[in-house]
C-alpha positions as CSV (number, residue, x, y, z in Angstrom):
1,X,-31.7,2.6,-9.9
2,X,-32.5,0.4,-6.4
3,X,-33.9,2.3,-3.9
4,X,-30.4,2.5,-1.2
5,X,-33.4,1.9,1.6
6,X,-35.6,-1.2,0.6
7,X,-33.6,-2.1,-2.6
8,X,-36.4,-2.3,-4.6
9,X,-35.9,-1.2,-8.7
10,X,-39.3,0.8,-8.8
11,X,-38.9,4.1,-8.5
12,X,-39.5,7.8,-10.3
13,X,-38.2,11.4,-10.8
14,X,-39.4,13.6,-9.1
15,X,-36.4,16.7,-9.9
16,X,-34.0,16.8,-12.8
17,X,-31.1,19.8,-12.8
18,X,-27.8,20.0,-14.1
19,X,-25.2,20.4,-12.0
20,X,-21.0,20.7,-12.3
21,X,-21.8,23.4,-15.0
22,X,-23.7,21.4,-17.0
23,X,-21.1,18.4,-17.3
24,X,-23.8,16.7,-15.2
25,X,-27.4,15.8,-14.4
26,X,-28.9,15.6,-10.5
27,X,-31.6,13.9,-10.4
28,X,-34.2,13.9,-7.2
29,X,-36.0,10.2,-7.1
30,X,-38.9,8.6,-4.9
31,X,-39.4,5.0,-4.3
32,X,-42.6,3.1,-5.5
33,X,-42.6,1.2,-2.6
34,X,-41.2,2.6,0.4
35,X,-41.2,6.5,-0.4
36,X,-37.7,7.2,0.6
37,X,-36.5,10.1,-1.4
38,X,-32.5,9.9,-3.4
39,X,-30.6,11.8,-5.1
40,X,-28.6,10.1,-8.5
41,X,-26.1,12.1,-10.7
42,X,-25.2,11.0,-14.0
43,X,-22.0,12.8,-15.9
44,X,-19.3,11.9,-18.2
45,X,-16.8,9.6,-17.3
46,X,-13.7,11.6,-17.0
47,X,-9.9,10.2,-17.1
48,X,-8.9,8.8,-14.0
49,X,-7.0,11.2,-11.9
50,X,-4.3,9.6,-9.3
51,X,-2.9,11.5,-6.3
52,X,0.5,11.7,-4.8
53,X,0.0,11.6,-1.1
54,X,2.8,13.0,0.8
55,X,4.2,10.1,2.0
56,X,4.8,9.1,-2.0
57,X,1.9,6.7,-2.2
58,X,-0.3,6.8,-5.0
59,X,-4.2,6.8,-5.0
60,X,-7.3,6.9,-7.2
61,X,-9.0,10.6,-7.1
62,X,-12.0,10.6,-4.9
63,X,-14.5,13.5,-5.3
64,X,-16.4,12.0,-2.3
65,X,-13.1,12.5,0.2
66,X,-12.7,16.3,-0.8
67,X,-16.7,16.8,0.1
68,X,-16.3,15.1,3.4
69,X,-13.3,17.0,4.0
70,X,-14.7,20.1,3.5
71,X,-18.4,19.4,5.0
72,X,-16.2,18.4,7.9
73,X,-14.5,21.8,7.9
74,X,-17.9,23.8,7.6
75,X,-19.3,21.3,10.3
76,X,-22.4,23.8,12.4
77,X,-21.3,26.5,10.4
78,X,-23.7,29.4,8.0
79,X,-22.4,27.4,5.0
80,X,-24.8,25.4,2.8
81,X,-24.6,22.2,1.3
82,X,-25.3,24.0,-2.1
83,X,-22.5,26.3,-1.6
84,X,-19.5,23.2,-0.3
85,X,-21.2,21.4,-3.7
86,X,-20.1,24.5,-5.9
87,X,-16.5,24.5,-4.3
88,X,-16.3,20.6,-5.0
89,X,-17.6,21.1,-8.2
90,X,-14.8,23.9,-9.2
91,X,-11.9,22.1,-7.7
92,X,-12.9,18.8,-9.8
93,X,-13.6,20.4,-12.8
94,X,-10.1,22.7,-12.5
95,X,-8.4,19.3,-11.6
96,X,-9.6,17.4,-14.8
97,X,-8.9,20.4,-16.8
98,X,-5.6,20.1,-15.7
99,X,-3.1,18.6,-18.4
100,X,-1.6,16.2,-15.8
101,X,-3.0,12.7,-14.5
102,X,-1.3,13.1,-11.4
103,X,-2.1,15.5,-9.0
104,X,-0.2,16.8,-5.4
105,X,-2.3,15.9,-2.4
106,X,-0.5,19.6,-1.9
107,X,-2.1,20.9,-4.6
108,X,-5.7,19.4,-3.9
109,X,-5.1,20.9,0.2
110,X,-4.0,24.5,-0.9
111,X,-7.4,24.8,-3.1
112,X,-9.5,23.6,-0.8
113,X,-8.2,26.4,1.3
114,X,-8.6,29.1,-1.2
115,X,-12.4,27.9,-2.0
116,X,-13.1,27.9,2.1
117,X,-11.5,31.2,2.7
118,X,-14.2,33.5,0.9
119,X,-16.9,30.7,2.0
120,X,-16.6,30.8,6.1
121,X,-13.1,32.2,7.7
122,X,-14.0,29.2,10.9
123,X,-14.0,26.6,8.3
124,X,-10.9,27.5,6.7
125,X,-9.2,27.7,9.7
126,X,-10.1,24.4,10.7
127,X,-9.1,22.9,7.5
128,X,-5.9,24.6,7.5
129,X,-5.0,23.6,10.9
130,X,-5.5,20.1,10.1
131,X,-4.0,20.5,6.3
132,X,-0.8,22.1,7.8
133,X,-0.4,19.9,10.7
134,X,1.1,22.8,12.8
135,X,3.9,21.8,15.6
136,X,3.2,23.9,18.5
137,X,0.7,27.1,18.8
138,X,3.2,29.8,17.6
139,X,2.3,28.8,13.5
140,X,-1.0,28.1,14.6
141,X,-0.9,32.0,16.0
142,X,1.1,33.4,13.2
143,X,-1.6,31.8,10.2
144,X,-4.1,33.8,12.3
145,X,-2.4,36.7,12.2
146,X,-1.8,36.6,8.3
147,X,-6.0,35.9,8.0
148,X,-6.2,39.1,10.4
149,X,-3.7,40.8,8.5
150,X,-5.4,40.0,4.9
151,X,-9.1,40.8,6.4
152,X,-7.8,44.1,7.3
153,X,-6.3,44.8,3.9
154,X,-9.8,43.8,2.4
155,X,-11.9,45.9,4.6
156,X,-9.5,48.6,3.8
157,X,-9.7,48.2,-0.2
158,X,-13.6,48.1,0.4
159,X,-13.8,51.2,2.3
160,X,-11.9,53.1,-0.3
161,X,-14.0,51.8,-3.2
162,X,-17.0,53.3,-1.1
163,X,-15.5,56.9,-0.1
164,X,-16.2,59.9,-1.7
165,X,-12.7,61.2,-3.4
C-alpha cells in the first residue's frame, strides 16, 4: 500500500477489524515516512452489480456514491460515520445477495430511505426530497405529513407497550 499523502510504499498497521459482517477486513495504517494515518479494506471480490438509472442508462454499482449520498444527507447532523458505514454496509450486502445483476436506481433510492428514517428523521427528509424530486411544495408538505403521521403511530405503539393494562 502507498501512502495517498507522500506515496511512499513503507508503511505499518496500526488497527485490524472486520467490517461488512465479517466479509471484510479495515485496516488502520501509518506511514514510515511522513506519519499520515489511512484506512485500507480488503474483501472478496463480489459479481459486478449494474444499475438502471431512470433515464434507462446503465452503470457500474458504486458503493462509494451511496456513502456520499447519504453522508450528504446526514451532513451536521447527530449521525456517526460508524453508524452511515453500517447502513452502507447492509444495503451492499442485501444488493449482492440479491439473485439479480441488475438493480433499479429505484430500488437502491427507496432503501436508502428506509435505512435513514430510523437513523436521523432531518437526513431522511433531505434525501427524500432530493430522491423524489418533488414539483411544487404541496408533495413536499404531504411526505411530511405521512412522517408526522407515522411518528405518531410509533409513539402511540410505544406508550401502550409501557402502560399498565
Amino acid at each position: 500500500m502507498r501512502c495517498p499523502d507522500c506515496d511512499a510504499a513503507d508503511n505499518r498497521v496500526v488497527d485490524t477489524r472486520e467490517t461488512r459482517a465479517g466479509r471484510a477486513v479495515r485496516r488502520r495504517r501509518e506511514c514510515g515516512i511522513c506519519g499520515v494515518r489511512f484506512t485500507t479494506y480488503e474483501h472478496i471480490e463480489d459479481r459486478d452489480l449494474s444499475v438502471c438509472k431512470n433515464d434507462g442508462k446503465t452503470e457500474t454499482f458504486d458503493r462509494s456514491k451511496l456513502l456520499r449520498s447519504m453522508m450528504l444527507a446526514c451532513a451536521k447532523r447527530s449521525v456517526s460515520q460508524d453508524e452511515i458505514d453500517l447502513a452502507v454496509d447492509a444495503i451492499e450486502d442485501k444488493l449482492t445477495r440479491s439473485l439479480s445483476s441488475e438493480i433499479e436506481a429505484s430500488q437502491i433510492g427507496e432503501m436508502v430511505m428506509m435505512a435513514l428514517a430510523p437513523l436521523d428523521r432531518v437526513a431522511y427528509v433531505r434525501f427524500a426530497s432530493v430522491y423524489r424530486n418533488f414539483k411544487d411544495i404541496g408533495e413536499f408538505q404531504e411526505m411530511l405529513s405521512d412522517l408526522d403521521a407515522q411518528d405518531q403511530k410509533e409513539l402511540i405503539a410505544e406508550n401502550q407497550e409501557t402502560l399498565p393494562l
